[in-house]
FIMI-712013 format. One record per residue (C-alpha): residue number from 1; residue in one letter; x, y, z. Coordinates in Angstrom, 2 decimals. Example, Ala and Ser with C-alpha at 12.3 -4.5 7.8 and 13.67 -1.06 7.14 Angstrom:
! residues 2
+------+------+---------+---------+---------+
| resi | resn |      px |      py |      pz |
+------+------+---------+---------+---------+
|    1 |    A |   12.30 |   -4.50 |    7.80 |
|    2 |    S |   13.67 |   -1.06 |    7.14 |
+------+------+---------+---------+---------+
! end
This chain:
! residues 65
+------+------+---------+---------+---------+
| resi | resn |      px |      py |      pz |
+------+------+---------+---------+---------+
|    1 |    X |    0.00 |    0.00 |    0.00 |
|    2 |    X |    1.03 |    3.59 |   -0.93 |
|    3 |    X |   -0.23 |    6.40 |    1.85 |
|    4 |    X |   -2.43 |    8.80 |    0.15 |
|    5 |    X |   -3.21 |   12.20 |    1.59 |
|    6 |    X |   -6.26 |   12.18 |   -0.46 |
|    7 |    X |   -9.74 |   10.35 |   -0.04 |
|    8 |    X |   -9.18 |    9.10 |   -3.71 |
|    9 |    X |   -7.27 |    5.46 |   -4.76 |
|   10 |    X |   -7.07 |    4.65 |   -8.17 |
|   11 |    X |   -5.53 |    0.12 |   -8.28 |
|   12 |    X |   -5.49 |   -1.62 |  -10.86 |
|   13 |    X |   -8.31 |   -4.70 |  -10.73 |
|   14 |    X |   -8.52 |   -7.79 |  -12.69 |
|   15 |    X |  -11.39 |   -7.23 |  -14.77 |
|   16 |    X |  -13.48 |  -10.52 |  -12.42 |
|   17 |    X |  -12.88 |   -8.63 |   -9.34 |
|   18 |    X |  -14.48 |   -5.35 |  -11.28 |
|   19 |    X |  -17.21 |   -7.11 |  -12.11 |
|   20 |    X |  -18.00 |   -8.73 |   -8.88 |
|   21 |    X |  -17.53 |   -5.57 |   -6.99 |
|   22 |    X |  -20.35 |   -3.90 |   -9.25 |
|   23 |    X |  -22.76 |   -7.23 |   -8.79 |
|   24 |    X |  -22.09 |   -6.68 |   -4.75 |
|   25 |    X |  -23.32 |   -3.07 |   -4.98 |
|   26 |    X |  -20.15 |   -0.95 |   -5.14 |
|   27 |    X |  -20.41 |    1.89 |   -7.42 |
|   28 |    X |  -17.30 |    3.19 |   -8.53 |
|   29 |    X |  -15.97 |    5.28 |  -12.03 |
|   30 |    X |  -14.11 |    2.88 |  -14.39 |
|   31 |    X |  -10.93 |    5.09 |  -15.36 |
|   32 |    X |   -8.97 |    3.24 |  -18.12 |
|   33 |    X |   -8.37 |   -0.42 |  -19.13 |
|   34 |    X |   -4.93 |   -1.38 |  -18.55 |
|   35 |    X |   -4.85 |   -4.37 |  -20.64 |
|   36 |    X |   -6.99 |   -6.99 |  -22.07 |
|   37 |    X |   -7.83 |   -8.75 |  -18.70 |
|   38 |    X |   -7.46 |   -5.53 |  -16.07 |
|   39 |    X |   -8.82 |   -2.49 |  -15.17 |
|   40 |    X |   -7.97 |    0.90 |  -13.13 |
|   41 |    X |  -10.79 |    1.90 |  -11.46 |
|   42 |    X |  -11.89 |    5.30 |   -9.11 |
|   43 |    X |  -12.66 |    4.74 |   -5.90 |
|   44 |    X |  -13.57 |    7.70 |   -3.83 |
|   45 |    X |  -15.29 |    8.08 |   -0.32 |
|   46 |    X |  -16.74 |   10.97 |    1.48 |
|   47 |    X |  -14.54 |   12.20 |    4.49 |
|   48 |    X |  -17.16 |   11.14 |    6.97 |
|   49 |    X |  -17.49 |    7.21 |    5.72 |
|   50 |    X |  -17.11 |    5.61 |    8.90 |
|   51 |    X |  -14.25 |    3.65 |    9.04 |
|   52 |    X |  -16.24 |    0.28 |    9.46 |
|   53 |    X |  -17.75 |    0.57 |    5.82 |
|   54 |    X |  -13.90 |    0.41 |    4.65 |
|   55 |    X |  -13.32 |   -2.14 |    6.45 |
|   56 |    X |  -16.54 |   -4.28 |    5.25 |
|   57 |    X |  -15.19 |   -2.99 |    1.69 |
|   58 |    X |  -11.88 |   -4.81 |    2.09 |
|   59 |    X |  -13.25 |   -7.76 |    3.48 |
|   60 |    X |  -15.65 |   -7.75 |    0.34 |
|   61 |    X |  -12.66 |   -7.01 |   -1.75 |
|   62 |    X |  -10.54 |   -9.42 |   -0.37 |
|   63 |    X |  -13.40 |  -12.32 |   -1.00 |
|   64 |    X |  -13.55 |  -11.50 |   -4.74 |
|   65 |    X |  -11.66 |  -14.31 |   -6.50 |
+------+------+---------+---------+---------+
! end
């Protein structure tokens, strides 16, 4: 991980993980392809997300296969 002073990341996905991150609900702004099989996408949160919807994120994120 890379610190970020900003409330913006911007990883590169495999294009499953994208997918199954949109069928779970997340909405997020697709930014560019990368290649043929991934993906950099937006993601952006407000500055008063509690931190316990990041961490059910990552645990979402970290079940995508």
């Amino acid at each position: 991980p890379v610190p970020s002073p900003s409330n913006q990341q911007f990883p590169v996905l495999p294009n499953t993980v994208v997918k199954q991150l949109q069928e779970m609900g997340y909405e997020f702004e697709i930014d560019h392809a990368e290649d043929e099989t991934h993906t950099c996408v937006r993601f952006v949160t407000s500055w008063a997300t509690p931190e316990s919807a990041v961490d059910a994120f990552l645990k979402d994120l970290a079940d995508c296969k």
